[in-house]
Steps between C-alpha positions, in 0.01 A plus 500: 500500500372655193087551484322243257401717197083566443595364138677299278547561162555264261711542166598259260780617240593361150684727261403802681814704607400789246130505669464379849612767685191717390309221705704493843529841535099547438493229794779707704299792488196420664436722783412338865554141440796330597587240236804290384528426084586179447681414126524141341709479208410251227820561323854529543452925468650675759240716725716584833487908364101474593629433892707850441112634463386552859513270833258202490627381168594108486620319145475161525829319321482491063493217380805351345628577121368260247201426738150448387260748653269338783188693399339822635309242763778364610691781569236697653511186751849516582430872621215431705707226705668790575230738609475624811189716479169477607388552175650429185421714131599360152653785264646402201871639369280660225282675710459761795251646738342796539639696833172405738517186371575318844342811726184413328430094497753408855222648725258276339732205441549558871118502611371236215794290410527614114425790311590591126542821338432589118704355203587785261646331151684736371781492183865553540468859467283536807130534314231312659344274238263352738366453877460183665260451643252627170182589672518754779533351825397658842714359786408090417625311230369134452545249248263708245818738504762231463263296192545816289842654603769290265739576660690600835293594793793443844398493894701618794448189675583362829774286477423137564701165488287341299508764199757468202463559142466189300730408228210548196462734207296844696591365836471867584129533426456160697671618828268835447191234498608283779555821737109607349352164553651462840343803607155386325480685227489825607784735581555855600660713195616876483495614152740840587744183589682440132719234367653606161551237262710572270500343161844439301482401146690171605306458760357083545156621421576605129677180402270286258657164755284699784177526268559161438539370783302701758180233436698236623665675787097621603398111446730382746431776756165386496582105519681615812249731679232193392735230621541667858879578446511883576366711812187558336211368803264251314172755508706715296719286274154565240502871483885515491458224219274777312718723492794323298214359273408856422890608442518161277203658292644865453804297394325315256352821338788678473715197372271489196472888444905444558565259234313711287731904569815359704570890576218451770651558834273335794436776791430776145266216389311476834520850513254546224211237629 
C-alpha cells in the first residue's frame, strides 16, 4: 500500500505548457516532505510530459477541443477531489516556491492546522517588485496583514471536506480568508518560507476587464461571507468583511489614477504607497 503523502499540491493549468514546469519541479524539490502534485487542465493542452518530471506527479484529463475553460476555481476543485494528502498547497502554473518552502510551514501546518509563508511579486524576469505581506511581520499574521496585502497571501492547510474554492472572481484570496478566519484570525507565518509570484504581461491582473470588474467580484464576496454562504464562523464574517472593503478601496484609488496613465501596472503602483 503506498503511504498517504504529508501534502497535496494543488495546480490548476490553462495555456501553460511553455511555463508550468518551472512550478512542479519547485514543488518536486522540496526536501523531507513527501508530496504528490496534482494537475487540472482547463484546456484541451496536453500536460502528460510534467508526469515524465519525477514520481508523485498526477494530470488530471484536458478538457476536450473546442471546450470552454471551467475557471481556475473549478479546476483547482477537480484536483483536490483527488488529493490524498493531509495537507493541500495552491501554486499556480505561473508560479514556484522557494526550496524550504514546505520544510518551513508543514511543521506548523502540522502543530496549528495552517500556516502561510511570504508572497514575493516579482516580474517575469525574476525581480521582486513587491512583498506581501507590506509591513514586517514576526511569526503572526492577522487580518491587519491580509486588509493591506492586495494580493496573494496561500496556507498549507489541513485538508478538510468541507474546503473548496468557490467559483467567484479572487476565489483564491477567499479560500486564503476562510482557512484565516477558521483559525480565528491569527495564524503562524515563516517569512524565509517564499511563494514567487510571477507576473506575465498577459497575465488576468493587467487586463482593463479585471480593473473593471474586480469591484463587483469583491461585492459579491462580501454578500456571501455576510449572507453565511462560505466557512467564515459568524464572529469573524466582520473582520474578514474588512478586509475585501479595504481591497475594494485600493481598487477604487488606483482605478481613477488608472484611467488617468493606463501604463500603470497594479503590484508597481502599490509598490510606491
Amino acid at each position: 500500500m503506498t503511504a498517504r503523502p504529508d501534502v497535496s499540491v494543488i495546480i490548476a493549468a490553462y495555456q501553460a505548457g511553455d511555463f508550468i514546469a518551472t512550478a512542479v519541479q519547485s514543488a518536486l524539490a522540496q526536501p523531507g516532505v513527501s508530496l504528490e502534485v496534482i494537475v487540472a487542465p482547463d484546456d484541451a493542452g496536453d500536460y502528460r510530459f510534467l508526469r515524465d518530471l519525477g514520481p508523485g506527479v498526477i494530470v488530471l484529463d484536458a478538457l476536450a477541443p473546442g471546450s470552454k475553460p471551467t475557471g481556475p476555481a473549478a479546476a483547482r476543485n477537480r484536483a483536490l477531489a483527488k488529493a490524498a494528502g493531509d495537507f493541500i498547497a495552491l501554486l499556480d502554473a505561473d508560479d514556484y516556491w522557494s526550496p524550504d518552502y514546505l520544510q518551513l510551514l508543514l511543521p506548523l501546518a502540522q502543530r496549528y492546522g495552517l500556516a502561510y509563508g511570504r508572497t514575493a511579486i516579482a516580474g517575469w524576469d525574476g525581480t521582486e517588485r513587491r512583498p506581501i505581506p507590506r509591513r514586517r511581520a514576526a511569526d503572526q499574521i492577522d487580518y491587519s496583514h491580509f486588509a493591506e496585502a492586495f494580493g496573494s497571501l496561500h496556507a498549507v492547510v489541513r485538508r478538510d471536506p468541507r474546503r473548496r474554492w468557490h467559483d467567484i472572481l479572487a476565489e483564491d484570496v477567499l479560500f486564503d480568508i476562510e482557512s484565516l478566519a477558521l483559525a480565528g484570525g491569527v495564524a503562524p507565518y515563516a517569512a524565509q518560507a517564499v511563494y514567487w509570484l510571477r507576473i506575465r504581461p498577459q497575465s488576468m491582473t493587467h487586463g482593463e476587464d479585471f480593473i473593471n470588474g474586480i469591484d463587483a467580484g469583491y461585492t459579491a464576496i462580501i454578500d456571501r461571507i455576510a449572507r453565511g454562504e462560505t466557512l467564515v464562523p459568524a464572529k469573524e464574517r466582520d473582520a474578514a468583511i474588512a478586509v475585501f472593503r479595504a481591497w475594494q478601496a485600493m481598487n477604487l484609488r488606483f482605478s481613477k489614477d488608472y484611467a488617468v496613465d493606463p501604463s500603470l501596472e497594479f503590484h508597481a503602483y502599490i509598490a510606491k504607497l
